[in-house]
N, C-alpha and C positions, 0 to 999 in steps of 0.2 A: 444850837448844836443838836445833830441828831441822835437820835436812840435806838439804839439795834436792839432787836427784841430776840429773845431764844423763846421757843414756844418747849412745852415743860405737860408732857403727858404724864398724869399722877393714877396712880393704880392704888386706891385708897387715901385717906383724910388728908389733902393738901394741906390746910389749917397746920397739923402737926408738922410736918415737914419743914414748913417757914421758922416755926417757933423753935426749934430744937437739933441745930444741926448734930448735933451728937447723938442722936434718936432716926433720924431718917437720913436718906440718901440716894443719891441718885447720878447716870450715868450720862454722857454727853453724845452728840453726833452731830457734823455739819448741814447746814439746810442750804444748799448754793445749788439750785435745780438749773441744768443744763451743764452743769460744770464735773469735771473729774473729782470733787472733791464733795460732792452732792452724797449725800448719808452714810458717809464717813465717820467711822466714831474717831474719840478726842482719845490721845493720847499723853499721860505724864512720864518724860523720857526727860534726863537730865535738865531737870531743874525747869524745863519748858513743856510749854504741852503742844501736841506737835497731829497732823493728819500723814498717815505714811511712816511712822514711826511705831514699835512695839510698846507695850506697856512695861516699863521698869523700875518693877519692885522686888522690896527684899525680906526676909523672914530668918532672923536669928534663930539657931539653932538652940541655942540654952533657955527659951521662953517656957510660960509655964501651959499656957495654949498654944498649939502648933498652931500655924496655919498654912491653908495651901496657897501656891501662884496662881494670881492669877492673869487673866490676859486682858481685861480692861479698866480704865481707871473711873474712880466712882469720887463725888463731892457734896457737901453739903453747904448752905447758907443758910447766917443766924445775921440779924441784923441785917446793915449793909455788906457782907464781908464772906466771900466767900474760900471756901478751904476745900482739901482732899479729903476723904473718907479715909481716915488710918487708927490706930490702931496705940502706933509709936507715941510716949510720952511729949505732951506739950503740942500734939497737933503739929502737920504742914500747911500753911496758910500761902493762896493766890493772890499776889501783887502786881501790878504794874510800874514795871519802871520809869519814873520821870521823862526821862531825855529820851529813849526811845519807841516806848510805847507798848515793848513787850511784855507778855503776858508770861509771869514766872510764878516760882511756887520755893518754898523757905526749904533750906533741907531739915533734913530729921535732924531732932533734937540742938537746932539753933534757927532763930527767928529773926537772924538777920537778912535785910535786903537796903538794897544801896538808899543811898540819903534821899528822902526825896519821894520813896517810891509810896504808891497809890493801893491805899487796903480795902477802901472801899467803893460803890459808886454802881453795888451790883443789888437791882433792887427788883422784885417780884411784882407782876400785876396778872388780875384774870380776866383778861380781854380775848382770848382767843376760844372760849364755847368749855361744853360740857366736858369736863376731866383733863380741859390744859388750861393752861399758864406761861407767862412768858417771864424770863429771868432776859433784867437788859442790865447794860453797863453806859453808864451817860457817855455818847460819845462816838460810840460802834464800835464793832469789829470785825478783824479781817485775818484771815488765811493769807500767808504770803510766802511763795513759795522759798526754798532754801539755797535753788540756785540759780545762779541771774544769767541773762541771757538768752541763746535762741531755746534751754530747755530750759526756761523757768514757768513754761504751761505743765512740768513734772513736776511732781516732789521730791523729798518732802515737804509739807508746809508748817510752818511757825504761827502759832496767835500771837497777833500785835491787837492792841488797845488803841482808839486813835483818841489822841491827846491835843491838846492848844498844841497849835507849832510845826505839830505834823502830823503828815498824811498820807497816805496808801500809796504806794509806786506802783507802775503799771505790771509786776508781778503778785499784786496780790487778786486776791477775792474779798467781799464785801460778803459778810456772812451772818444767817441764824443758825441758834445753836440749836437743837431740839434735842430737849430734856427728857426722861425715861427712868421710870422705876421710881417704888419708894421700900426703900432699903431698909431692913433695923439695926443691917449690922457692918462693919464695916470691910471691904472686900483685901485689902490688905494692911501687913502691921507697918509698911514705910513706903512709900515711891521714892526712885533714886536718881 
């Protein structure tokens, strides 16, 4: 099975990063050179993270920190297991689902995802030189656009996870993530 690598530019102590997703953080973009979808940042937009799509979060008005919107979404990884950078009680944590291979994210404050689905499998190594690292997920993954046919070389596109069973259809892209920033703080209080 193969491994798709995100390579992961650290602007200060990688070390802390790995050990402490609730201490560091960092932001995503697609590495697909030659493609429309080539350094593209990630987007968390209904429950999916998506290329071509705005960032959609939310910030309760009655909190005792405001915070402001913002326009990109930010993650961190502890173990194998990676999550949003938020703010909201109990954490949003990234899953894959079983049967399709989509790459989704819990809503606020419930950590449910269907039977089945996949928390972990996202693992850090530094093989890629002085101040990167690559975050992979056994398996690969792939950008696949949202609408099929003669424009499905447009977006938006969806992260699929590829899983035993299944595999990329000729609307997707095969992709590295490249990883950016290390954050201390988290860029908003929920994605929605």
């Amino acid at each position: 099975m193969k491994t798709t690598t995100i390579a992961l530019a650290v602007f200060g102590s990688f070390a802390a990063a790995t050990k402490n997703a609730t201490g560091y953080y960092f932001s995503l973009m697609a590495a697909r050179s030659g493609s429309p979808i080539h350094l593209s940042p990630i987007a968390a937009n209904g429950t999916s993270f998506w290329i071509g799509q705005e960032t959609a979060d939310f910030c309760p008005e009655k909190i005792k920190t405001p915070c402001a919107p913002t326009n990109y979404t930010m993650f961190g990884l502890e173990d194998s297991s990676l999550s949003l950078a938020t703010k909201v009680y109990g954490g949003q944590h990234a899953y894959v689902e079983a049967v399709t291979g989509l790459v989704k994210y819990t809503v606020p404050n419930s950590g449910y995802s269907p039977l089945g689905s996949i928390y972990d499998r996202w693992s850090i190594e530094n093989e890629r030189g002085p101040g990167l690292a690559s975050l992979s997920w056994t398996g690969g993954l792939a950008f696949c656009s949202a609408k099929n046919g003669k424009d499905s070389s447009k977006g938006p596109w969806q992260l699929f996870a590829e899983i035993e069973g299944k595999t990329f259809g000729p609307n997707c892209l095969g992709v590295d993530l490249l990883i950016s920033g290390n954050y201390s703080q988290p860029a908003a209080y929920e994605y929605i």
